[in-house]
N, C-alpha and C positions, 0 to 999 in steps of 0.2 A: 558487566562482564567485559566490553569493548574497552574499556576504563583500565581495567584490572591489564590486561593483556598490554595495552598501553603502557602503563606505568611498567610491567616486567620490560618489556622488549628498552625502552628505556634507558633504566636502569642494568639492564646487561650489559649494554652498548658502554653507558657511561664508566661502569665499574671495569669490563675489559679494558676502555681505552685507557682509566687510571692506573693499569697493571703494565700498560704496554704492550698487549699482547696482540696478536693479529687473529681472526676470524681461524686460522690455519692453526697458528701454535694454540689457539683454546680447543680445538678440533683435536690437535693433537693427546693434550693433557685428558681431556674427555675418550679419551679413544671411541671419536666418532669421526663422519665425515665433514670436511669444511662447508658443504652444500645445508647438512643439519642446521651446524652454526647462523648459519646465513639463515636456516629457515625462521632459528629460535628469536634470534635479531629484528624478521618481516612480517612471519605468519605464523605461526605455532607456536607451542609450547612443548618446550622437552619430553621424552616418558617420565611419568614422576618419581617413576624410581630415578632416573640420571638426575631429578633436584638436589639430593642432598651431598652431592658428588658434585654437582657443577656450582654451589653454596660454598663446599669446602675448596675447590682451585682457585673461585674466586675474591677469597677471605673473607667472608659474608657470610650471611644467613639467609633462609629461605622468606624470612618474614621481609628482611629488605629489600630482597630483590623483586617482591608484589608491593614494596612499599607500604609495608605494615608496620609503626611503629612499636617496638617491645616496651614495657614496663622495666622500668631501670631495673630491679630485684631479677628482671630475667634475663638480664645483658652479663656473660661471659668472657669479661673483656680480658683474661691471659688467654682466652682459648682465641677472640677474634684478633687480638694481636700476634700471636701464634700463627693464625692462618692467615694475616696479613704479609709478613714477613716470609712463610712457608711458600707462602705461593708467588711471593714478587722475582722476576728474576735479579739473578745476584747482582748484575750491578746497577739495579731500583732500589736496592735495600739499604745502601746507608740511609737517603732520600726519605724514606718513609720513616727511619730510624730519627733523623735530625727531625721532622717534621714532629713525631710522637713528644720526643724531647722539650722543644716548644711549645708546644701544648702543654705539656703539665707543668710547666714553668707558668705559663699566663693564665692558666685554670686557679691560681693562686690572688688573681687578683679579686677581693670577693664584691666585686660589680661588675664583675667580668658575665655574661652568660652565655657566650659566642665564643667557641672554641680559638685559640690564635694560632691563624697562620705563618709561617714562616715567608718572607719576602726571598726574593729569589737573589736582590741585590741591594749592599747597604754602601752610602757615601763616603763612612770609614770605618775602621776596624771598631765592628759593636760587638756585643756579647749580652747573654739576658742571664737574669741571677735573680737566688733566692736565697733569704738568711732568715732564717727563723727559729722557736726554740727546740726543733727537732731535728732539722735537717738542713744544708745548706746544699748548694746546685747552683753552677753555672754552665754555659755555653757560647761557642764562638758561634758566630753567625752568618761571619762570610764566607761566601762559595770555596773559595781558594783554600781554606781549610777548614771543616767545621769539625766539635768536640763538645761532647757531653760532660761534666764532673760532679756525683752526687755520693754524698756523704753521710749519713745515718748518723745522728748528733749524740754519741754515748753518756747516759747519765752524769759519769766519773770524768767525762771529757778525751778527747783524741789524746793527750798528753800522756794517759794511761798506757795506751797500748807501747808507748817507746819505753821497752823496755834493752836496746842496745843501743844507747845516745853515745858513745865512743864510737862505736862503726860507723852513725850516721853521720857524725862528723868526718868520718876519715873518709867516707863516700862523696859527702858534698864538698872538703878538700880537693876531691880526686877531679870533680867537676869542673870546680873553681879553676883549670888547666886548660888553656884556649886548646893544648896539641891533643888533651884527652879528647875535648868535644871534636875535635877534626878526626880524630881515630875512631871515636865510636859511628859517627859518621859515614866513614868508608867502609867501614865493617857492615854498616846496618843497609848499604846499599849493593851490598853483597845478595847473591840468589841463596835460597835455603842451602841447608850444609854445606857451601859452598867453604873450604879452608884456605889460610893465609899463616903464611912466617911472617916474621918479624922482621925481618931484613927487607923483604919482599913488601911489608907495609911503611917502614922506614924509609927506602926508597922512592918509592909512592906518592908517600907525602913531603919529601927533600927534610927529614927530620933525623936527629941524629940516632942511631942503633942503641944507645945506652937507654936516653930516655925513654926511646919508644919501648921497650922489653920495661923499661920502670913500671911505666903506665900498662902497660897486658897485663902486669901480673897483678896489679892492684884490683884491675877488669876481672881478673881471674877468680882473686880472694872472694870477689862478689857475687862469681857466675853470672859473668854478664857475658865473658866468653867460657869455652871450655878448651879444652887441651886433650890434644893424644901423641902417640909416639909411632910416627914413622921408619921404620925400617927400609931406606932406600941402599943402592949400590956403595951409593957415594959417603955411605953412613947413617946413625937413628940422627931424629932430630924430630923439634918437637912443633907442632902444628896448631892452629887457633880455629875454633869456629866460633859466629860470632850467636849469642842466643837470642835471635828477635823477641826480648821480650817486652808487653805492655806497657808496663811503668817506666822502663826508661823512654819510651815515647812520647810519655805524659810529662814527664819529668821535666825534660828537654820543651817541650811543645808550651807546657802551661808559663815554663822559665822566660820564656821568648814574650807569652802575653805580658807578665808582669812586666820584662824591662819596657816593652813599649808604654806602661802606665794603664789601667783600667779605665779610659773613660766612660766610654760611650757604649749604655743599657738601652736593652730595648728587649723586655720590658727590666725594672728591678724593685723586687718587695721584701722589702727590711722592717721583718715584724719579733724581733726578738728581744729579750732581757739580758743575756748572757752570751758570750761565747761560746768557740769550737773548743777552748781548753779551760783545764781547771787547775785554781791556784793550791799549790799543794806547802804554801810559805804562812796559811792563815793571814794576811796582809793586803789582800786584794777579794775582798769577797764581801763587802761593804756597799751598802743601797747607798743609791746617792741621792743628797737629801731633796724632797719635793716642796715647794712652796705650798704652805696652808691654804684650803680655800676661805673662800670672801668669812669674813667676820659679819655675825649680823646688824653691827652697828658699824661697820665700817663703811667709810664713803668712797 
C-alpha cells in the first residue's frame, strides 16, 4: 500500500511538472484548494471521485498515475492525445505537438523499441523523414522553427488530385517574383483584419504603384487577399486584407527548406517501391531489372 501511494504521489509530481503547471494552477483546474494539492503530492490521496477529473487535466489515466501498466488493446491513444494537448497550456503545445511528431517518425524504424525523443538542439539545419509505400512525412527539427508535413500516398498518385495545372502554374509564376514574396510578407505580418491600400503598401516597400496593384490582384484571383469598398470623404476606394492562410505558410516555409538543400536526417526510412506520383504516359512504370540469384553450378 506504501508502494502504491508512492508511486501516485510520484508520478503526480512528475506529470504536473511535465505540463508546467504549479501546485496552484492544478488547484485551480481541480477546483480545490492549493493546500489539497500539496496534500495529494505528500500524504493523501484524492476523493476518488476527484480521480477521474484530476486523470483527465492531467492527460493521463487513472491506471498511470498508480503506475499500472494498461494492455495495449486498452490504450485510447486519440482520446490520451486529446487530453494531452486539452490540458497543456497553450503555449506547451506546439512542444508536445513536435515531440508526438517525432515519435511517429522514429516508431517506423522496426528495431526501434524506445519511443524517440526529440533533442532540444541540433548542430545544423536537420529534418527527420519518411517515404514509404503509403505515406511520406517529414519534419524540421530545429528550435528556431519546427514543422510537420505528412501526406497520405493515394493509390492513383498526388498527380491525380491536380486537376487546375494552368492556375498552379500562374500561382508559382506569381511566386517566382522576389516583390510578391516581400508583399505577401508584409501582409502576413499584419494583425488579423487588419487592411491596407496599395499605395500605402507600395510605399512601404519603395516599390513601384503599378506593379504592386499587378501583384494584389493576382493575390486576389487566389484569395490569398480579399478586397472591400470603402466609402470615405475623400471618395470609395478599394481596400486589402491579407487571409493568413496555412499553405501559404508552408509553401513559402518548406520553399526556404529546399533551397538550402535537404541534408541532414535524423532519423530517415526509405522503404518504398514507387513514388508520390503516377505516370499517366504508360512509359515510366517499368520494374527495373533484378540480377538473378546464384546459379546452382555457378562459382
Amino acid at each position: 500500500m506504501m508502494e502504491n501511494k508512492t508511486t501516485f504521489r510520484k508520478n503526480l509530481v512528475r506529470r504536473r511538472k511535465e505540463l508546467g503547471l504549479t501546485q496552484e494552477q492544478l488547484a485551480h483546474r481541480m477546483n480545490v484548494s492549493p493546500q489539497a494539492v500539496s496534500k495529494w503530492e505528500n500524504t493523501s490521496y484524492p476523493d476518488p471521485e476527484l480521480l477521474p477529473q484530476l486523470a483527465r487535466v492531467l492527460g493521463t489515466s487513472i491506471d498511470a498515475l498508480f503506475g499500472v501498466k494498461q494492455p495495449d488493446a486498452a490504450v485510447d491513444l486519440p482520446q490520451l492525445i486529446h487530453n494531452a494537448i486539452h490540458s497543456a497550456k497553450p503555449e506547451k503545445r506546439s512542444q508536445i505537438i513536435m515531440e508526438l511528431c517525432y515519435a511517429i517518425i522514429c516508431a517506423y524504424d522496426p528495431n526501434g523499441d524506445e519511443a524517440g525523443r526529440l533533442r532540444e538542439n541540433f548542430e545544423r539545419e536537420t529534418f527527420a523523414g519518411i517515404k514509404t509505400d503509403h505515406e511520406v512525412m517529414m519534419s524540421r527539427l530545429n528550435p528556431d522553427l519546427r514543422y510537420f508535413f505528412f501526406v497520405e500516398k493515394p493509390e492513383d498518385g498526388v498527380n491525380h488530385y491536380f486537376t487546375n495545372t494552368k492556375n498552379m502554374a500562374r500561382f508559382l509564376r506569381t511566386l517566382a517574383d522576389e516583390d510578391a514574396i516581400r508583399i505577401i510578407s508584409y501582409l502576413g505580418s499584419g494583425r488579423r483584419n487588419k487592411m491596407h491600400s496599395v499605395p500605402v503598401i507600395a510605399s512601404r516597400l519603395n516599390l513601384p504603384l503599378d506593379k504592386t496593384q499587378y501583384i494584389i490582384d493576382r493575390l486576389d484571383r487566389f484569395g490569398i487577399v480579399w478586397r472591400v469598398l470603402v466609402d470615405a470623404e475623400e471618395g470609395e476606394s478599394i481596400m486589402y486584407g491579407f487571409n493568413h492562410t496555412p499553405p501559404m505558410v508552408m509553401i513559402l516555409t518548406l520553399a526556404e527548406s529546399m533551397c538550402n538543400y535537404l541534408q541532414y536526417w535524423d532519423p530517415l526510412w526509405e522503404e518504398f517501391t514507387v513514388g508520390m506520383f503516377r505516370d499517366e504516359t504508360g512509359h515510366n512504370t517499368n520494374s527495373i531489372p533484378q540480377v538473378s540469384w546464384w546459379g546452382e553450378d555457378e562459382k
